[in-house]
C-alpha positions as CSV (number, residue, x, y, z in Angstrom):
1,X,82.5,89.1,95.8
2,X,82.7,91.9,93.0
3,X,86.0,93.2,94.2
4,X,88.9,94.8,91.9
5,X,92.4,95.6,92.6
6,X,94.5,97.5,90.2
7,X,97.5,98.4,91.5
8,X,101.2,99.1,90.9
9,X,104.0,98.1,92.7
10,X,108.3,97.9,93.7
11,X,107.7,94.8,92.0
12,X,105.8,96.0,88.8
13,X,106.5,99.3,88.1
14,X,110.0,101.4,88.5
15,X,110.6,103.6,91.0
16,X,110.6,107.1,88.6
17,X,107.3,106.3,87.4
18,X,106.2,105.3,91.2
19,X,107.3,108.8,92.2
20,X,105.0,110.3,89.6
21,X,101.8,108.5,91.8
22,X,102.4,110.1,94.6
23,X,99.2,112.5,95.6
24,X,98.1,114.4,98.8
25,X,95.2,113.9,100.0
26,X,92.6,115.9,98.7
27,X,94.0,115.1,95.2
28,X,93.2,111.4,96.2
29,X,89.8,112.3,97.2
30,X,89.5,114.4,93.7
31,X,90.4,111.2,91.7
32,X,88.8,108.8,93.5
33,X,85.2,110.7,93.4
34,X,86.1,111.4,90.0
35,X,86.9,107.6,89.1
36,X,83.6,106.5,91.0
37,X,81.5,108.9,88.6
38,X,82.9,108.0,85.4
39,X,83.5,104.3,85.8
40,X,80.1,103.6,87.8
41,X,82.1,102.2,91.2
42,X,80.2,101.9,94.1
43,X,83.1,101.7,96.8
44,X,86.7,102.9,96.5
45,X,89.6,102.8,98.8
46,X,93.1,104.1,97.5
47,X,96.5,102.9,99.1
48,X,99.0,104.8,98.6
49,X,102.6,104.4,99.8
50,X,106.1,104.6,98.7
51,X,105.9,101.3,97.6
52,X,102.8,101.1,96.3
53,X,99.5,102.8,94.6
54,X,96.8,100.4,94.9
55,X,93.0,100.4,94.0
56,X,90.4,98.6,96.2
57,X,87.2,98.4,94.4
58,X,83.7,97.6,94.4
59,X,80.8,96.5,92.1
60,X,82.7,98.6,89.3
61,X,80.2,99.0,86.2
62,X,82.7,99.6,83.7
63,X,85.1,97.2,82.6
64,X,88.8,98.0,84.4
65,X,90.3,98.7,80.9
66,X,88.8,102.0,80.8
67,X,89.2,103.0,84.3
68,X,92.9,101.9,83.3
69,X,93.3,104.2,80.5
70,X,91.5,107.1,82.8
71,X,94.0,106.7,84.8
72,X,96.7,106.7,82.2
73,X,95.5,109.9,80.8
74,X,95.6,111.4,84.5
75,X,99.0,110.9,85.0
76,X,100.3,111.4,81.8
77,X,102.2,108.2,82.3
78,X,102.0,105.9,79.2
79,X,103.9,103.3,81.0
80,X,100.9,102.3,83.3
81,X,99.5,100.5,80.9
82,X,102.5,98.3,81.1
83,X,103.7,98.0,85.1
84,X,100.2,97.8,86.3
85,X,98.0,94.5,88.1
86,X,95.1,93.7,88.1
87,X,92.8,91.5,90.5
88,X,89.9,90.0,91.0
89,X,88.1,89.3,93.7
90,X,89.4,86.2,96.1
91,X,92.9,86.7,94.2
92,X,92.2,90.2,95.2
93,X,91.1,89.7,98.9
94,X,94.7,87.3,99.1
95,X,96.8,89.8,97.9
96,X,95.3,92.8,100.6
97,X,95.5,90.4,103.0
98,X,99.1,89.2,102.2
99,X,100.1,93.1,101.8
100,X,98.4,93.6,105.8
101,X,100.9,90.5,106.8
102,X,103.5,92.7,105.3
103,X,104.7,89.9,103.1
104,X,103.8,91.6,100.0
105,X,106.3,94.3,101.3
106,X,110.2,95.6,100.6
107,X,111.3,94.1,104.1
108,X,108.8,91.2,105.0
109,X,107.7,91.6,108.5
110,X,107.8,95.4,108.6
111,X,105.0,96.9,110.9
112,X,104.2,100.0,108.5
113,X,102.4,98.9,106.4
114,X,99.5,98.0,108.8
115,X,99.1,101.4,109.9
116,X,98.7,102.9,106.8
117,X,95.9,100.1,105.6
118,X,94.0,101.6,108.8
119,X,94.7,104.9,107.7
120,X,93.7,104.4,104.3
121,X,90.2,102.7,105.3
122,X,90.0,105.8,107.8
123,X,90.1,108.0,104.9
124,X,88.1,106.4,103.0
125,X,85.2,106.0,106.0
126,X,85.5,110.0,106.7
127,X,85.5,110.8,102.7
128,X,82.4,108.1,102.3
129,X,84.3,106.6,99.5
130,X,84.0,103.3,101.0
131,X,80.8,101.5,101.9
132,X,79.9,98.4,104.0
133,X,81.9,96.3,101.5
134,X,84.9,97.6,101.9
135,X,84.6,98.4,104.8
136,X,84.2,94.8,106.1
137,X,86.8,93.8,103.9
138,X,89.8,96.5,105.2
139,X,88.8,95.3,108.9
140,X,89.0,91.8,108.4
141,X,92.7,92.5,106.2
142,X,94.0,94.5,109.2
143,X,92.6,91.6,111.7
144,X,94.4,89.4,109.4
145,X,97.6,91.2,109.8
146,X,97.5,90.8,113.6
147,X,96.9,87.6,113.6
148,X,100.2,86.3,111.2
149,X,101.8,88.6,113.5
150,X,101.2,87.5,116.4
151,X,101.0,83.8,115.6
152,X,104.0,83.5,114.3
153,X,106.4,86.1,115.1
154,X,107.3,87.2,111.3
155,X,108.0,90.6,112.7
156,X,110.2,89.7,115.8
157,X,113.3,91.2,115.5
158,X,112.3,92.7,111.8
159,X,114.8,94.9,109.8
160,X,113.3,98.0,108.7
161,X,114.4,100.2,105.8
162,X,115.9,103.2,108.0
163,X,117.7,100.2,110.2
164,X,119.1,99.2,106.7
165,X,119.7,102.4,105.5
166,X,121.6,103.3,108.5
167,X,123.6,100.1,108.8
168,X,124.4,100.4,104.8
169,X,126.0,103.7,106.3
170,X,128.1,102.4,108.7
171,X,129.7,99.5,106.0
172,X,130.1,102.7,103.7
173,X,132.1,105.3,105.9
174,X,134.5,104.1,108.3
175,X,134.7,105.7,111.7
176,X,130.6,106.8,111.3
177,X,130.6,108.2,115.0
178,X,133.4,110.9,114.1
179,X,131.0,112.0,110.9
180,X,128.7,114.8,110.6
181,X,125.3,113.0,110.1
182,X,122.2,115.0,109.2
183,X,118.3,113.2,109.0
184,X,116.3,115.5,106.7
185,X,111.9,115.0,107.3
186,X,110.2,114.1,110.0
187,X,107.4,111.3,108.9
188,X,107.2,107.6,109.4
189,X,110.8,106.9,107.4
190,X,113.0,109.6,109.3
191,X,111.7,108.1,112.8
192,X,113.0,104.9,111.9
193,X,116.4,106.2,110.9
194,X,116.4,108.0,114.0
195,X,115.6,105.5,116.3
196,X,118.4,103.5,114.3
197,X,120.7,106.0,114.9
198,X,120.1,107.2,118.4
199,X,119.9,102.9,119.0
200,X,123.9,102.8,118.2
201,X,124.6,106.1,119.4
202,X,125.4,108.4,116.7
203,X,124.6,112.3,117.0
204,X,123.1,113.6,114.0
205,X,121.6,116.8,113.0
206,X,117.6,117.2,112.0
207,X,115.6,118.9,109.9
208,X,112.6,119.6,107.9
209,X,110.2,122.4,106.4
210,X,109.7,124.2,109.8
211,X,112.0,124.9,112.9
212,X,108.7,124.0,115.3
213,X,108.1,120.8,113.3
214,X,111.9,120.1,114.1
215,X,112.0,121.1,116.9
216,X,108.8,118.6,117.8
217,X,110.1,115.5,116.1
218,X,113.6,116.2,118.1
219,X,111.9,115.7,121.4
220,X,110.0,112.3,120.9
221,X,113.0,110.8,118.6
222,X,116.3,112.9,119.7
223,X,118.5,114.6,116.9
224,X,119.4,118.3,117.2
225,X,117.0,120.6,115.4
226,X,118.8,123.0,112.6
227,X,117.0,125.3,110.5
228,X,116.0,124.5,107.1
229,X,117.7,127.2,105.5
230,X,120.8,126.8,107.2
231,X,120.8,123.4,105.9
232,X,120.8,124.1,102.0
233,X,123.2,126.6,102.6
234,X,125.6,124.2,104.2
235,X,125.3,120.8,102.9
236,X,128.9,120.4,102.7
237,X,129.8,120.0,106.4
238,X,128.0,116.6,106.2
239,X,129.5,113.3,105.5
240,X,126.2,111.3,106.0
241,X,122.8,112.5,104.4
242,X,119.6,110.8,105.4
243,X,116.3,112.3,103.1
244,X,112.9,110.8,104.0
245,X,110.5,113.3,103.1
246,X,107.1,114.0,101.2
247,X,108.5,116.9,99.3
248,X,107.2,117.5,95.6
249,X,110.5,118.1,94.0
250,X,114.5,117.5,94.8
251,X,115.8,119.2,97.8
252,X,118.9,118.0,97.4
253,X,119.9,119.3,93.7
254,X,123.0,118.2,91.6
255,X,124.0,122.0,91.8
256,X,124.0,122.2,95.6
257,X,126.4,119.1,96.4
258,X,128.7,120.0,93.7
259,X,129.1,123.2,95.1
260,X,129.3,121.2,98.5
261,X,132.0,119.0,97.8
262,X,133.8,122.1,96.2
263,X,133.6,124.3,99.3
264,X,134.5,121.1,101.8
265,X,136.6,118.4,99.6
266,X,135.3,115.3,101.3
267,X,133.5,112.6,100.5
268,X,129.6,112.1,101.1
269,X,127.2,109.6,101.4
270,X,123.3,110.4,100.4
271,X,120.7,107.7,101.3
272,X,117.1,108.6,99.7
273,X,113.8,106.8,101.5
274,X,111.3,109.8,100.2
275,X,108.2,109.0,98.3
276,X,108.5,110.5,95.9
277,X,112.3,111.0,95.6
278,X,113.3,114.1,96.7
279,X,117.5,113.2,95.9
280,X,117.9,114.2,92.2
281,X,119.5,111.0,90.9
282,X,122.8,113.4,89.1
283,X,124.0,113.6,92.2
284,X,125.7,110.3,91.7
285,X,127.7,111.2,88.5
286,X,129.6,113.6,91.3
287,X,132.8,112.4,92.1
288,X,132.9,111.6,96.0
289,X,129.3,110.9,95.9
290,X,127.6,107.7,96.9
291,X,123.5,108.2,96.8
292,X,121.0,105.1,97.3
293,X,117.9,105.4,96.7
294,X,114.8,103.3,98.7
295,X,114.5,100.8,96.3
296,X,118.4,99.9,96.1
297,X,118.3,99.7,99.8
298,X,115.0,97.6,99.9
299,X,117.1,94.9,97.5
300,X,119.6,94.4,100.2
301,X,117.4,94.1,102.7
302,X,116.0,91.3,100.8
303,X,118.9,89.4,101.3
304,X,119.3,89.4,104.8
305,X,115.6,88.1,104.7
306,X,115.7,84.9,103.7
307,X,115.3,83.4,106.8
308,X,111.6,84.6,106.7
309,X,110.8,82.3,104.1
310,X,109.4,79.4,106.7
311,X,107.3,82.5,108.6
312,X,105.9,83.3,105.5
313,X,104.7,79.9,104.2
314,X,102.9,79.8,108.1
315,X,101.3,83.2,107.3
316,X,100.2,82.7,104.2
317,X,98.5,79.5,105.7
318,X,96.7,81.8,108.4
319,X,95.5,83.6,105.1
320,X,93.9,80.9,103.6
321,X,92.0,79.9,106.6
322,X,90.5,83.8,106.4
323,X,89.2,83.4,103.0
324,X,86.4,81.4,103.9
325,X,85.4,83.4,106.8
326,X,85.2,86.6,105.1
327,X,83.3,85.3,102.2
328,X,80.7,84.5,104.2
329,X,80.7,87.5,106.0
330,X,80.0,89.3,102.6
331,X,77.2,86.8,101.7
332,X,76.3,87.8,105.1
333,X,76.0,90.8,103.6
334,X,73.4,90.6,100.8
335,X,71.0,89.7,103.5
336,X,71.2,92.7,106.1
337,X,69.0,95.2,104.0
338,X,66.5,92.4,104.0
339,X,66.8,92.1,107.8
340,X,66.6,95.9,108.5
341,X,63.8,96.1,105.8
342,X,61.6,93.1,107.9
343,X,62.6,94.6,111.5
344,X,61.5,98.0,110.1
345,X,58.5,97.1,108.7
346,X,57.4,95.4,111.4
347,X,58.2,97.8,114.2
348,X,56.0,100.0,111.9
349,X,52.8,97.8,112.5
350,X,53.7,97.2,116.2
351,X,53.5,100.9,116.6
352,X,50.7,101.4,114.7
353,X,48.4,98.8,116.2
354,X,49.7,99.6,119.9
355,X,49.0,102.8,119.6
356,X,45.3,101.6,118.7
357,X,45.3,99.5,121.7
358,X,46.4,102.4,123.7
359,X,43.3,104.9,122.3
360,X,40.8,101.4,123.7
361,X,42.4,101.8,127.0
362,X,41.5,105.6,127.8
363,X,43.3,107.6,130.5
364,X,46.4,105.1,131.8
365,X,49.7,106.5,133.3
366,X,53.2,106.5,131.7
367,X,54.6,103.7,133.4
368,X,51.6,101.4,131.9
369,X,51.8,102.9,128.8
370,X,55.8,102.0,129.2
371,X,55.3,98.1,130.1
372,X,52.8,97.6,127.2
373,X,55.3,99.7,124.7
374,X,58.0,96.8,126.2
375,X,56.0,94.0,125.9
376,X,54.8,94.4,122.4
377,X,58.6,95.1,121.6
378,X,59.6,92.3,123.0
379,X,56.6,90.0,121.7
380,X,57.7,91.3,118.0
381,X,61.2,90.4,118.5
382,X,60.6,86.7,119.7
383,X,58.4,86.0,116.6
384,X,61.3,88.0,113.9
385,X,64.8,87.0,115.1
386,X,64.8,83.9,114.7
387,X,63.8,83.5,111.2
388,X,66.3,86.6,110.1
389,X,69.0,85.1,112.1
390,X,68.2,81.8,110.3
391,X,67.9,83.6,107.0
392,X,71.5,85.1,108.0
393,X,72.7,81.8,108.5
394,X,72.0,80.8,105.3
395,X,72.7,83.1,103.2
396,X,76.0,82.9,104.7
397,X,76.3,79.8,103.5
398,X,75.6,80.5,100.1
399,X,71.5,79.6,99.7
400,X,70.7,82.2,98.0
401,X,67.2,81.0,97.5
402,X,65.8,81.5,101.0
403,X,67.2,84.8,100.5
404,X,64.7,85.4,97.3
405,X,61.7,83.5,99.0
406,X,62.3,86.0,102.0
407,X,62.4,89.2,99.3
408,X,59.2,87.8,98.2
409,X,57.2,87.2,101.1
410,X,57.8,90.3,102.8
411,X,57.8,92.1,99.0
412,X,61.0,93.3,99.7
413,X,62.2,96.3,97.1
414,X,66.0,96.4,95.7
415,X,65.6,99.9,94.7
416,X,63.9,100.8,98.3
């Protein structure tokens, strides 16, 4: 199938050097177009989340090691060349298609993941990164998805990482509804600590960049909105700190809660679920100071997943039933230019010799002129369909030499 996955993951590759992959989007776009140039690939999509940076490519001229060490030299990150994976092709389809199941993830059965492979093959489709390869492929994963999910219910009831992060609270601090609670962002990972929270009924504060952004977020998923300012000034009258953010650098500095804790004399605990992490990880050398970061919270979320286990061997059976089907759609594939190429051709010699037939005829009104136009049309698509959708069929099935008598007969051109 000419696909390859390189990737890094919570699995593979620490979570300081995964904070070091995170990129907006247009410097995703900048790498991938640069990638595609120097490495000769013909389709790229890039998923990026906080768990993982991961390659889908296709019909890559040069051999992955050098697109490896581009990327090394990129980042800057020699380690890369340790952590990373690399895929090919059905091992490749499995493991995007396991990752759209969301049993490749932190907390197995989580439903964010699936959103961000559609967002990811949107990007790619509006950036024209990706092609009818990939394409086909990033449907069929996120059909794949919704299938294990709704066939066997891995995501009933499923614990998410802001659920865990706000029940690791609760075993933490005793008497949690009496605390001062603050939620700091406003993306996918604060609205699930906030739905957590407002779900038991703790008040908490919220923030992030920009009051109206806030003040927004506030009305769909509750919180009170508090200036961002306000906030670094005044860390210390909070006893619970949620971060889940995008932000570049730390927001919450060592300096900042020391002078907290100094100014207040309580205790505080700091949970971190930003991509990158946006906590500096001194913070816990303070005394008083409890911090967790996303991938400490992800490992005891594992452990209350175990039950999962039987719903993933059932999913991963769905999976394997998939393969099959999406290999011959990509055989499928190889034929369509030769198929458009016939109908083309064709309709080009139906036009040509009915508008010869026309010129015999003389002076005849539109609406004859109209049932002839139909007729040939029609004619012309009786004779061809059949023997494309037959040539379709088969190369579906993997004869690949129908496909080159086809080519022949027709003098079909590659490089057309």
């Amino acid at each position: 199938m000419n696909f390859t996955l390189l990737g890094w993951n919570f699995r593979s590759t620490p979570l300081e050097i995964r904070d070091r992959l995170s990129l907006t989007e247009q410097e995703q776009l900048e790498l991938i177009q640069q990638i595609n140039a120097r490495c000769g690939i013909q389709e790229s999509v890039l998923l990026s989340t906080c768990n993982r940076t991961e390659f889908y490519l296709y019909n890559m001229e040069r051999p992955a090691e050098e697109l490896l060490e581009l990327l090394q030299k990129r980042w800057g990150i020699p380690e890369l060349l340790e952590t990373h994976y690399l895929l090919k092709d059905e091992e490749a389809v499995f493991h995007l298609f396991r990752v759209a199941s969301s049993l490749d993830s932190m907390v197995v059965g989580e439903e964010q993941i699936l959103g961000q492979i559609k967002n990811s093959i949107t990007f790619a489709r509006n950036s024209k990164t990706s092609g009818e390869h990939l394409n086909t492929l990033f449907d069929k994963a996120i059909r794949v998805g919704t299938r294990v999910r709704n066939s066997t219910g891995i995501s009933k009831g499923s614990i998410s990482i802001g659920s865990m992060a706000v029940k690791l609270a609760e075993e933490n601090v005793d008497d949690m509804k009496s605390k001062q609670i603050l939620l700091i962002g406003t993306g996918e990972a604060a609205a699930l600590v906030a739905k957590s929270l407002n779900k038991r009924g703790y008040q908490f504060s919220l923030s992030s960049r920009t009051m109206e952004r806030s003040t927004s977020f506030s009305k769909t998923v509750g919180g009170n909105p508090i200036d961002f300012n306000e906030i670094l000034s005044n860390f210390g009258k909070y006893d619970i700190v949620f971060v889940a953010t995008t932000a570049p650098y730390f927001l919450v500095t060592h300096e900042r809660i020391k002078t907290a804790l100094n100014q207040e004399n309580h205790g505080m605990m700091i949970l971190d679920l930003s991509n990158p992490r946006t906590v500096d990880e001194k913070v816990a050398e303070l005394s008083g100071v409890k911090l967790m970061n996303i991938d400490q919270i992800a490992e005891i979320v594992e452990k209350n997943m175990r039950s999962r286990i039987g719903q993933k061997t059932s999913a991963e059976q769905i999976i394997k039933e998939e393969l099959p089907v999406l290999e011959a759609s990509m055989k499928r594939l190889e034929a369509e230019p030769v198929v458009k190429d016939v109908f083309k051709n064709v309709d080009s010699l139906r036009i040509k010799e009915l508008q010869k037939a026309l010129n015999m005829l003389g002076d005849i009104d539109d609406t004859k002129k109209k049932i002839i136009d139909e007729l040939s049309k029609a004619i012309v698509e009786s004779i061809v369909t059949t023997p494309m959708n037959n040539l379709r069929k088969h190369t579906e099935q993997g004869n690949t030499e129908l496909l080159d008598a086809v080519e022949k007969l027709f003098e079909y051109k590659k490089d057309n």
